[in-house]
C-alpha positions as CSV (number, residue, x, y, z in Angstrom):
1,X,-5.7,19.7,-23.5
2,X,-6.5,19.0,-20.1
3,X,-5.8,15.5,-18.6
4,X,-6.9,13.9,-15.8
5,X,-4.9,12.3,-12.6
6,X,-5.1,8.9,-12.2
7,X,-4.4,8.0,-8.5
8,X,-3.1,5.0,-7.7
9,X,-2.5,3.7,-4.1
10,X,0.3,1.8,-2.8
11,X,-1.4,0.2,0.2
12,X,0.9,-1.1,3.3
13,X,0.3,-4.1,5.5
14,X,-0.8,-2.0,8.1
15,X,-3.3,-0.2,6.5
16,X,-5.1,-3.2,5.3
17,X,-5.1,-4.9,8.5
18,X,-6.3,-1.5,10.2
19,X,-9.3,-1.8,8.3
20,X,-10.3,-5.3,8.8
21,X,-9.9,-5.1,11.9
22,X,-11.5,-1.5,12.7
23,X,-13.4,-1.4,9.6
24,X,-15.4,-5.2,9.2
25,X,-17.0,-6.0,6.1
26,X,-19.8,-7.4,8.7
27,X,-20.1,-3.6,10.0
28,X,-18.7,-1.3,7.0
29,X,-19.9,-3.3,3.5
30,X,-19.6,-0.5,1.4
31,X,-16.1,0.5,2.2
32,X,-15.1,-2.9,1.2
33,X,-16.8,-2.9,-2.1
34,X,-15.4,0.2,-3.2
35,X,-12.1,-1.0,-1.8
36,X,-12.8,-4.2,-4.1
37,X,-13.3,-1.9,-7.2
38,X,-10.2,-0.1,-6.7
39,X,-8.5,-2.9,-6.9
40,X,-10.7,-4.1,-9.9
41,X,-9.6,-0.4,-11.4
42,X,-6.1,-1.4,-10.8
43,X,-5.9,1.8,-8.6
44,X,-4.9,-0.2,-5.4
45,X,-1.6,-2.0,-5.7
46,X,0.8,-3.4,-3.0
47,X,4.1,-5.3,-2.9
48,X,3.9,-9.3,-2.9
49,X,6.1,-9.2,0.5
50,X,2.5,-7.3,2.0
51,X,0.6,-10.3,0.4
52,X,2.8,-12.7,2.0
53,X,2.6,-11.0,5.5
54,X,-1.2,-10.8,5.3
55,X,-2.1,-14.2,3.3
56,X,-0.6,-17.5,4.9
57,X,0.8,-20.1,2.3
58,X,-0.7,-22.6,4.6
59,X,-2.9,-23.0,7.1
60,X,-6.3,-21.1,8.0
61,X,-6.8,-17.7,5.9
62,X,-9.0,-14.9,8.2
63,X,-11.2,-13.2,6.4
64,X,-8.7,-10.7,5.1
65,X,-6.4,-13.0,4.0
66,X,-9.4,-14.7,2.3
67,X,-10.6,-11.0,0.5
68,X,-7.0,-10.3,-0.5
69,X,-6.9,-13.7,-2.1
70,X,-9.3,-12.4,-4.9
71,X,-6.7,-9.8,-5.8
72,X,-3.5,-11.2,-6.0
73,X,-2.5,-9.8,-9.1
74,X,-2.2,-6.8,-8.0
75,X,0.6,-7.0,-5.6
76,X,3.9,-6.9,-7.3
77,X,7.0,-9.1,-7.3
78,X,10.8,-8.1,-6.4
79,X,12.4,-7.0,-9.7
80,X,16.4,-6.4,-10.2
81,X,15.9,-2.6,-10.2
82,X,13.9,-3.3,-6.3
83,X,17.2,-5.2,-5.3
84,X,19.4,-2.2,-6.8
85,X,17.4,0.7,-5.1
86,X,17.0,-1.4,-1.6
87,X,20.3,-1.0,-0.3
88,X,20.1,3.1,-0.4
89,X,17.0,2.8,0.7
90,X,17.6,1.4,4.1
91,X,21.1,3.2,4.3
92,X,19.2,6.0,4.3
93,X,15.8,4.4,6.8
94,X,17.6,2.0,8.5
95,X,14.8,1.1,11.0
96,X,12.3,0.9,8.4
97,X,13.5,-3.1,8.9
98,X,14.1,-4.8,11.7
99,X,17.3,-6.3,11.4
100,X,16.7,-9.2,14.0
101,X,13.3,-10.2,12.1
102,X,13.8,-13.4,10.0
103,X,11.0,-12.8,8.0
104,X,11.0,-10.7,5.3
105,X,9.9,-6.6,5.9
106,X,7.7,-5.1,3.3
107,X,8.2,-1.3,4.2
108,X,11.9,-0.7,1.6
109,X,10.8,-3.0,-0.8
110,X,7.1,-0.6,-1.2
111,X,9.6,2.3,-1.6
112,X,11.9,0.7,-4.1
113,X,8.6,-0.5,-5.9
114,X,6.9,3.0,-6.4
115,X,10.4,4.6,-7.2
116,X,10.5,2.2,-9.9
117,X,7.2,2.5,-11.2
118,X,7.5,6.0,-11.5
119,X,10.8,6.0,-12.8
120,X,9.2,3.8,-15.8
121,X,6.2,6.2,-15.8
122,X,8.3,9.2,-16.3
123,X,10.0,7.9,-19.2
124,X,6.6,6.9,-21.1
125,X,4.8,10.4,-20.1
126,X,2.0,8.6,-18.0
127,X,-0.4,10.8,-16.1
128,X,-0.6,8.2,-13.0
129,X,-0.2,9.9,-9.3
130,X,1.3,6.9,-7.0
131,X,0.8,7.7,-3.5
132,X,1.8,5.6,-0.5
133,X,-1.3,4.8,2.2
134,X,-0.2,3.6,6.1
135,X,-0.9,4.1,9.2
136,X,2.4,5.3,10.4
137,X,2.4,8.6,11.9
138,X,4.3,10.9,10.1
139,X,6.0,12.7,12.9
140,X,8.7,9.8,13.1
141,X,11.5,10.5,11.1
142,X,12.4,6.7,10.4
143,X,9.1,5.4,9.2
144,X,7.7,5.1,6.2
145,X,6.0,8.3,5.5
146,X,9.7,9.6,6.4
147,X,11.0,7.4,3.6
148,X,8.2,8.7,1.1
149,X,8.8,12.2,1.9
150,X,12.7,11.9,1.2
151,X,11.9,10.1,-2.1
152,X,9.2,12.4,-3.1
153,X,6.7,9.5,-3.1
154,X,3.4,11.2,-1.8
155,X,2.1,10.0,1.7
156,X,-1.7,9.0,2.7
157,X,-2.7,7.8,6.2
158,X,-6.3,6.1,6.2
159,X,-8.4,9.0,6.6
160,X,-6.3,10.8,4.0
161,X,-7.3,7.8,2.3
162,X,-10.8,8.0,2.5
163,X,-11.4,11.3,2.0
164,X,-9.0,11.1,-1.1
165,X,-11.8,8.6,-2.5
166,X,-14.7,10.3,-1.0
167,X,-16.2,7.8,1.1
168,X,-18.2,8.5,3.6
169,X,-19.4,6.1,7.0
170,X,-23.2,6.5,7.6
171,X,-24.2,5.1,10.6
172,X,-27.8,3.2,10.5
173,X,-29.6,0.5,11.8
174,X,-30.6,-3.0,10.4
């Protein structure tokens, strides 16, 4: 018996605010639907650190911040087995952080998150295919598709991304 794949996307901070901000629901409705039922399909997930970075706890939300809102629950906490796996993590990607920043960097903690989930997927059998989308290039060799590739987490960028999910931008006129 053949199963299906069930992709599910880790999607970074950058990715989401390169498509609000090059991809407007004002402009590009669609993509934003169909972004809204992946996340309804629990087939986009994130960290809560991305959630953080993108949605303010006080003050004026933009329109992002506002969409993101609707999908909280799918942006998972810090667990003990995240703390345990951070540490290699950045020994290994050091400048995945940056170590002057006060505020709290969501690139390890992704890793450590889809390491975990498959580690707990493996166990059970699951047929799920996690895959990390950015917009990192994937010619440095600190970044985060670096860090994917050396934990075998597959690697997206946006068009990847798209295509992955077959959208498809039409241009037309009001």
């Amino acid at each position: 018996m053949k199963y299906s794949v069930r992709k599910i996307y880790c999607v970074d901070t950058s990715a989401f605010i390169t498509m609000h901000r090059f991809y407007p629901s004002r402009i590009i409705p669609d993509l934003w639907l169909h972004l809204g039922d992946l996340f309804n399909q629990k087939k986009i997930l994130s960290h809560q650190i991305v959630f953080d970075e993108i949605v303010p706890k006080t003050g004026n939300k933009d329109k992002l911040a506002q969409w993101l809102a609707n999908y909280r629950a799918n942006f998972i906490s810090t667990s003990q087995r995240q703390l345990e796996l951070v540490p290699d993590i950045l020994n290994n990607f050091p400048k995945l952080i940056d170590a002057e920043s006060e505020k709290d960097q969501a690139d390890p903690w992704l890793v450590a998150m889809l390491i975990e989930i498959m580690e707990r997927d493996g166990m059970f059998g699951d047929q799920s295919n996690y895959v990390m989308v950015t917009t990192e290039s994937e010619r440095r060799t600190t970044g985060l598709p670096a860090a994917c590739k050396h934990y075998d987490i597959k690697h997206l960028n946006l068009f990847e991304f798209f295509e992955a999910n077959e959208f498809q931008f039409i241009v037309k006129k009001k």
